[in-house]
C-alpha positions in Angstrom: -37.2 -42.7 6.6 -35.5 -41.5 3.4 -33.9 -38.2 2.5 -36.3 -36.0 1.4 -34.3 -34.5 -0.9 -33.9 -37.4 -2.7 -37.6 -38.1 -2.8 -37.9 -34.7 -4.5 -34.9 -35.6 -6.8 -31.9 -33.7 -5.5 -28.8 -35.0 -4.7 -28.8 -33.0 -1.9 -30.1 -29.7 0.5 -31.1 -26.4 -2.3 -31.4 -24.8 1.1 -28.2 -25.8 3.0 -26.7 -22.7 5.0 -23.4 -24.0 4.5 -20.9 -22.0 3.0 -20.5 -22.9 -0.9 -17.8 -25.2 -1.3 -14.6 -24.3 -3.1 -14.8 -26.2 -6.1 -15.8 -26.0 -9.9 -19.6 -26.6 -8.8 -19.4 -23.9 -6.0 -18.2 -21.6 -9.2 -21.9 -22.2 -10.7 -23.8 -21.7 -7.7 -22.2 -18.5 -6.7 -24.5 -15.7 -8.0 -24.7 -12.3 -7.8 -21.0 -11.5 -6.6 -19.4 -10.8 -9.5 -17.8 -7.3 -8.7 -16.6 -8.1 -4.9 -15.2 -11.5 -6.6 -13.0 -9.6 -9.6 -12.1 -7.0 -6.4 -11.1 -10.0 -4.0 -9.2 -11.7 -6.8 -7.5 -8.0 -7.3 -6.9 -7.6 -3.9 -5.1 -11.3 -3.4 -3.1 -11.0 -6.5 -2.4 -7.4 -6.7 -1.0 -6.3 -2.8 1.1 -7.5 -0.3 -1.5 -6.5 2.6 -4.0 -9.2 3.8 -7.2 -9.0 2.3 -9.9 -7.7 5.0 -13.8 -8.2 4.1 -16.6 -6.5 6.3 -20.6 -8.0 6.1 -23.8 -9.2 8.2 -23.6 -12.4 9.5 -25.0 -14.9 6.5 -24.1 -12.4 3.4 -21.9 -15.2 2.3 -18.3 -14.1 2.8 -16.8 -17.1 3.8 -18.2 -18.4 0.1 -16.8 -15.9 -1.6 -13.7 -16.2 -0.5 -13.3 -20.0 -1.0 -14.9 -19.4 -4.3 -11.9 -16.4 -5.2 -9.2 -18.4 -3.9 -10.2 -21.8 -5.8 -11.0 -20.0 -9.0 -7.0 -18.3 -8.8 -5.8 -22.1 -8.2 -7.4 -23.6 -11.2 -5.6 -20.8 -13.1 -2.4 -21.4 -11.3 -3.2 -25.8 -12.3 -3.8 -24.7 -16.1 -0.8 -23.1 -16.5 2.1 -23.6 -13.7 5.3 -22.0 -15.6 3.5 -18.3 -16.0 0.7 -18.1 -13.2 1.1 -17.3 -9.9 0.5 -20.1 -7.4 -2.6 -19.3 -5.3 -3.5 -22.6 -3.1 -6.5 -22.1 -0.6 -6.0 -24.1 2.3 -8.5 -26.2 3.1 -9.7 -25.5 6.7 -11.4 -22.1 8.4 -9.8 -20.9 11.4 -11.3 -19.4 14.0 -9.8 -17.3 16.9 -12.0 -15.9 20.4 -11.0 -13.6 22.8 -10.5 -16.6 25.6 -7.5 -18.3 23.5 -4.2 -18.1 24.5 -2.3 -16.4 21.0 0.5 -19.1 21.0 -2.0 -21.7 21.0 -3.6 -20.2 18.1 -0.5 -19.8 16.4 0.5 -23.8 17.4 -2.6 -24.7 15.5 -1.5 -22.6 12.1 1.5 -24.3 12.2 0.5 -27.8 12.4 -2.0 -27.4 10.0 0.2 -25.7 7.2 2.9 -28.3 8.0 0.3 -30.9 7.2 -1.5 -29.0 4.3 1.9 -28.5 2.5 3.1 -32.0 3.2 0.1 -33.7 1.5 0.2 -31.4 -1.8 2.0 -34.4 -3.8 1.9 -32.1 -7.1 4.6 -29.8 -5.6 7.1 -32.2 -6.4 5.9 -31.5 -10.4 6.1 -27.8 -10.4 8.9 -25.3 -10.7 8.9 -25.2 -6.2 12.5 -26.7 -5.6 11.4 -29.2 -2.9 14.5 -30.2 -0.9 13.1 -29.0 2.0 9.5 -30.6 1.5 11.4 -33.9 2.0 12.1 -33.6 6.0 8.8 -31.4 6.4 6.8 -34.4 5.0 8.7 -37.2 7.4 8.2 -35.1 10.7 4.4 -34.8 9.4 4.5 -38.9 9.1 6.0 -39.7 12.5 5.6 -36.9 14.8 5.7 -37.0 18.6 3.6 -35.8 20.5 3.9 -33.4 23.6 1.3 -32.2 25.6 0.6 -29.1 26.9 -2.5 -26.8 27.8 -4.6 -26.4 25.4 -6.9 -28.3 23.2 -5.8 -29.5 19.2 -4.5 -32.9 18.7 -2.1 -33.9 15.6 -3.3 -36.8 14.4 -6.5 -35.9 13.7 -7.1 -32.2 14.4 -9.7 -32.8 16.9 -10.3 -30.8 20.1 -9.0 -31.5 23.4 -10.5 -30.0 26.9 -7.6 -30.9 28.7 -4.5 -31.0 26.6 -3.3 -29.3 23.3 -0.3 -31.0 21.7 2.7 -30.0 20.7 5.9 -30.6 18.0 8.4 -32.4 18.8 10.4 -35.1 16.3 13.2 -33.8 14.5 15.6 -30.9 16.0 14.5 -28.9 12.6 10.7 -29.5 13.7 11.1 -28.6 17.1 10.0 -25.7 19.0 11.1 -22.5 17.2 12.7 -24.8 14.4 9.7 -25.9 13.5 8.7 -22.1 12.4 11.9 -20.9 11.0 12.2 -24.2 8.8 8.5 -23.4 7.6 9.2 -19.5 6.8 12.2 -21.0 4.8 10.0 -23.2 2.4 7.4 -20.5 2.1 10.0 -18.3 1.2 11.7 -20.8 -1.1 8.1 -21.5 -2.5 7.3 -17.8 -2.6 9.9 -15.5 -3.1 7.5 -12.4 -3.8 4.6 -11.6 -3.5 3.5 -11.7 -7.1 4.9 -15.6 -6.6 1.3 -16.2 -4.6 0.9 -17.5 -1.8 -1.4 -19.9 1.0 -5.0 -18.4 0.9 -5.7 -18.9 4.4 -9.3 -17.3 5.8 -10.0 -16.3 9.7 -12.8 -16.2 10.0 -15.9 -14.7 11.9 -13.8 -12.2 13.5 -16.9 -11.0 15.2 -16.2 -13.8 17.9 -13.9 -11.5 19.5 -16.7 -9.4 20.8 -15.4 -6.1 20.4 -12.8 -4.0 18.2 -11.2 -3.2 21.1 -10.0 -7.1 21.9 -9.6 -7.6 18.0 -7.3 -4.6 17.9 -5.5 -6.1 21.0 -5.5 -9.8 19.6 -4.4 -9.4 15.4 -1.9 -6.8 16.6 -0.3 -9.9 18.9 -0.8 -11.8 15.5 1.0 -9.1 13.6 4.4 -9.7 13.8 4.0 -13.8 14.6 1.3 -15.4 12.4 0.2 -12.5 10.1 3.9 -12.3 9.3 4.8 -15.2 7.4 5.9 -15.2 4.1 3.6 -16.9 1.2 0.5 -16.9 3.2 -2.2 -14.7 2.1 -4.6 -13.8 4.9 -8.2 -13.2 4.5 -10.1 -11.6 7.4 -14.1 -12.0 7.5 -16.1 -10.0 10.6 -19.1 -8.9 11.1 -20.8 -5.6 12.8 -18.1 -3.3 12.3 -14.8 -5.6 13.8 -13.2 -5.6 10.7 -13.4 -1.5 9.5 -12.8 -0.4 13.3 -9.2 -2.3 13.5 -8.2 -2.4 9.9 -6.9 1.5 9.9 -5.1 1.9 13.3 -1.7 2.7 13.0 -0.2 -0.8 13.9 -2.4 -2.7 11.6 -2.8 -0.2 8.2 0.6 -1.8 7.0 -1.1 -5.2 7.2 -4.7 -4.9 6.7 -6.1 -3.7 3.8 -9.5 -1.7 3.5 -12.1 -3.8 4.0 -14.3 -5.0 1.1 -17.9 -4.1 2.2 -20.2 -7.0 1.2 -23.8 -5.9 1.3 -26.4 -8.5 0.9 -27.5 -9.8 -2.5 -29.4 -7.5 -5.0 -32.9 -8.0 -5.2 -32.8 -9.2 -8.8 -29.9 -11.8 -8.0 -31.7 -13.2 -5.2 -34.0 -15.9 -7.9 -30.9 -16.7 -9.6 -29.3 -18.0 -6.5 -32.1 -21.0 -5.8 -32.6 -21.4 -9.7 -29.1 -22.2 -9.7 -28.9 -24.7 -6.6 -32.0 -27.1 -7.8 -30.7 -26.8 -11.1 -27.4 -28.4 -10.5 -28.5 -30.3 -7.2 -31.3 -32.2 -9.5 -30.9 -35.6 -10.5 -34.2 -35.9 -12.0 -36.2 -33.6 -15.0 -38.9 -33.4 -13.1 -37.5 -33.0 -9.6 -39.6 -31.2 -7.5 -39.5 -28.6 -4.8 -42.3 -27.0 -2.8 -41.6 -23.4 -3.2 -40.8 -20.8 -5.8 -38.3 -18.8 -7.0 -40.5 -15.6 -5.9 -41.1 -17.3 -2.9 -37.6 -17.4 -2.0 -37.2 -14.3 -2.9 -39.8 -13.0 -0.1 -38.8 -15.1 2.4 -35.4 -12.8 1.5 -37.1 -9.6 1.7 -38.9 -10.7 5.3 -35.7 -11.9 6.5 -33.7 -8.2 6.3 -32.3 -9.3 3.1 -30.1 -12.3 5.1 -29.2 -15.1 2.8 -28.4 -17.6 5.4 -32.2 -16.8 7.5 -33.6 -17.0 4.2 -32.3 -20.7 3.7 -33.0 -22.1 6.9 -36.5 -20.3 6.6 -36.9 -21.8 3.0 -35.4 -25.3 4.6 -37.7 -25.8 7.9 -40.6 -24.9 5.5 -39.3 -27.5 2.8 -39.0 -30.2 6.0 -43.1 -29.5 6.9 -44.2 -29.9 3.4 -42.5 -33.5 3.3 -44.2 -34.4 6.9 -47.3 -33.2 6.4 -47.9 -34.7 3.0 -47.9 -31.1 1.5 -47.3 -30.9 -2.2 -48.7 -27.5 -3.7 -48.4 -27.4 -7.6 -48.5 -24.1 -9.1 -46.6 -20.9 -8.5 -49.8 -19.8 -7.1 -50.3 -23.0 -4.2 -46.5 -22.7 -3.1 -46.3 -18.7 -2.6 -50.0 -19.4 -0.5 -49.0 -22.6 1.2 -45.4 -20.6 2.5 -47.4 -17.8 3.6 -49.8 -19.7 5.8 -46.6 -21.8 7.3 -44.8 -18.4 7.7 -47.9 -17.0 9.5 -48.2 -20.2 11.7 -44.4 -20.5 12.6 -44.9 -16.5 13.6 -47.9 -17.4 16.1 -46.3 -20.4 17.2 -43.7 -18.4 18.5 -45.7 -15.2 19.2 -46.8 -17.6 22.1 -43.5 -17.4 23.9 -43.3 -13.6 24.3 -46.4 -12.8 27.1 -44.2 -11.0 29.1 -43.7 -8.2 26.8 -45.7 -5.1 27.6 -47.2 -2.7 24.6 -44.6 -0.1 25.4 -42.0 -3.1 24.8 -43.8 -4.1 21.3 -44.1 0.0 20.2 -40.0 -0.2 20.7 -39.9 -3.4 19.5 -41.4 -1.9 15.9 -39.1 1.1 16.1 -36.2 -1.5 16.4 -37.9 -3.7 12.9 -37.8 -0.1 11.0 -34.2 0.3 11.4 -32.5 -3.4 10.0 -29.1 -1.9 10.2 -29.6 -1.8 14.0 -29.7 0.9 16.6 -28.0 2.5 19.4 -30.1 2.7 22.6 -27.2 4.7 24.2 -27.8 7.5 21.1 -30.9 6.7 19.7 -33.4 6.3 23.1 -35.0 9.6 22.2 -36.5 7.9 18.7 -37.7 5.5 21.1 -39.7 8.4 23.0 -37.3 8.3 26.1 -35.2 10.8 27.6 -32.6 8.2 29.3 -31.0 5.1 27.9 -31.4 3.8 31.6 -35.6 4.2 30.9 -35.5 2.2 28.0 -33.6 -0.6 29.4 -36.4 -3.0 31.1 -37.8 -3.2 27.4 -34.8 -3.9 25.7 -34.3 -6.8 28.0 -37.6 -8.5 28.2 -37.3 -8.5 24.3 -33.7 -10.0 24.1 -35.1 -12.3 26.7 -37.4 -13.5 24.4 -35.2 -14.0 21.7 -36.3 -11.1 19.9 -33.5 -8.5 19.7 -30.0 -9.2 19.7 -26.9 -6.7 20.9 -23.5 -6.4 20.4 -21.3 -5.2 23.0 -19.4 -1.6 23.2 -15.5 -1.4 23.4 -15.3 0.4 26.9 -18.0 0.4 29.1 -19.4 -2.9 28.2 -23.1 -0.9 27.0 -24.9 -2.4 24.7 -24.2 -0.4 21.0 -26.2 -1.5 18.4 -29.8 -3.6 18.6 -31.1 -5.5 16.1 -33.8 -7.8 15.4 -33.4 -11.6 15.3 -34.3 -14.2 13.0 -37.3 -14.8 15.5 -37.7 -11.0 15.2 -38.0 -10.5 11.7 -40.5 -13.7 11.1 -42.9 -11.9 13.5 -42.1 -8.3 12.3 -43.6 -10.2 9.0 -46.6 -11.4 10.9 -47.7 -8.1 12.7 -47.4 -6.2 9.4 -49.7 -8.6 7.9 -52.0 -8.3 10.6 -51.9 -4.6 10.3 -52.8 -4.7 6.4 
């Protein structure tokens, strides 16, 4: 079977989830960002903290921030004597609360010993490069070492068993291997008004609470968030990055996060206008849904860009099966509603268990999208104890219909909200109610 997409005359997915891709086409189909991406370029070129940015999972921070960082870098390519050198590095890390910190910081090394080793241009630029030569041989010929842990040199894949090591050269080796790589960032980088590697951790919201982030960027802070020439970018989710950015160890590394709410109503069109406009290799390539559609499968979605695609995507996927191909503005918007309203039932099939009192605090949950606290907010919720409200909490996160995060001390839950599941059927019992 062929790509549908093709068939439709793309070159490829209008509704892909994946984060927009750092280049001069993911400059065109960034919309709507405008303002965070002149304050994120500010931020990068203008302080010597590391950039910190605080949104919902699927606002598209990890997008922005390849799409800042890329558009410094063609700057820095179009004019090498007087612009600052801004270079994103090209892979996301990651970091949980089970990895071991030196592990973590293994990794960064090894991949900005590679990453600076394969930029050929240096040698072209005002960068003396006397010290690139020996970086770049240990990067051909390296030996390896193993160790616990899980990251393999050659090709950067994951281990179970073993991580590996640096060994080589006595200048590569161990702590020599760090010290001769703060030496060429500082050569490269002698200020920060020089620029620097834009290097993005992301989906800080891994670590599970602020209390473990606090505990794991402040063992970063004086090792990896220390080195000279590279220009951090944190990205979190449900409150990580604002609780740890302004405690005392951390304010003189962390900036004040940059708040990223989701997309502006009147942005929202522009966004899939933009991606089968570029993506289209035909005139009259074709897509079963339109622009106002997307934009209420936004709205029903809690204004989540990444739900919205995958919504959009799945729905795209059953017009292709089933042979569907609605003409008018008019037969998409009522073919998407009747998909939305089946997927709803479909899956309103899996949730028996819940009782009436569990649906009543499911719909108080649905009328509060930032989320809420069933520690602080039971009594909106008609109880007088958290501990009463529980068994209805659980048989709706059992049904994939809630999700929580997790509080700092006491392991409580904190904050409830609604899932992707959640909202799609919070769609279908307000439709059912008009």
């Amino acid at each position: 079977m062929s790509n549908i997409w093709s068939e439709f005359g793309f070159r490829g997915n209008p509704f892909s989830t994946a984060p927009i891709k750092a280049n001069a086409e993911g400059k065109k189909l960034l919309k709507g960002r405008d303002k965070e991406l002149r304050l994120l370029r500010m931020k990068l070129t203008s302080s010597d903290l590391h950039t910190t940015i605080e949104g919902q999972n699927g606002v598209g921070k990890t997008s922005l921030v390849g799409i800042a960082a890329f558009t410094l870098y063609e700057e820095f390519l179009d004019d090498p004597e007087n612009k600052p050198a801004f270079i994103p590095v090209d892979h996301i890390f990651q970091i949980s609360a089970t990895e071991n910190i030196e592990a973590f910081k293994e990794k960064f090394l090894l991949r900005m010993v590679s990453f600076i080793s394969s930029l050929e241009w240096l040698d072209e630029t005002r960068f003396p490069v006397g010290k690139l030569e020996d970086l770049r041989r240990w990067s051909n010929d390296p030996i390896i070492k193993s160790f616990n842990g899980g990251l393999s040199i050659a090709g950067f894949g994951a281990n179970a068993s073993t991580t590996n090591s640096v060994n080589g050269s006595s200048a590569f080796s161990g702590a020599g291997l760090e010290a001769s790589l703060r030496e060429i960032l500082n050569i490269m980088f002698p200020a920060g008004c020089s620029g620097g590697f834009v290097c993005l951790l992301d989906n800080m919201e891994l670590l599970d609470t602020s209390l473990t982030a606090r505990k794991v960027l402040e063992d970063l802070r004086d090792s990896v968030l220390s080195f000279p020439g590279i220009k951090w970018v944190l990205c979190g989710a449900r409150g990580i990055i604002r609780s740890v950015a302004s405690t005392n160890r951390l304010q003189g590394k962390l900036a004040t996060p940059i708040e990223l709410a989701p997309l502006a109503d009147n942005d929202v069109g522009d966004v899939i206008e933009a991606r089968t406009s570029i993506l289209k290799t035909k005139v009259d390539a074709y897509i079963p849904i339109a622009s106002n559609g997307f934009k209420f499968v936004y709205d029903i979605s809690n204004h989540n860009l990444r739900i919205a695609l995958k919504f959009c995507e799945d729905y795209c996927l059953w017009c292709a099966f089933e042979g569907k191909k609605p003409q008018n503005e008019e037969e998409k918007n009522e073919l998407l509603k009747h998909w939305l309203t089946s997927e709803a039932e479909k899956n309103l099939a899996d949730t028996q268990s819940i009782t009436r009192t569990g649906w009543s605090v499911f719909q108080v949950i649905s009328q509060r999208p930032e989320g809420i606290s069933p520690t602080g907010d039971y009594g909106e919720f008609g109880y007088d104890s958290p501990q009463a409200l529980q068994p209805h909490l659980r048989s709706l996160e059992q049904a994939a219909l809630i999700e929580s995060t997790i509080d700092d001390s006491d392991r409580r839950r904190k904050t409830i909200t609604l899932t992707p599941r959640g909202w799609l059927i919070d769609y279908y019992n307000k439709t059912k109610q008009n």
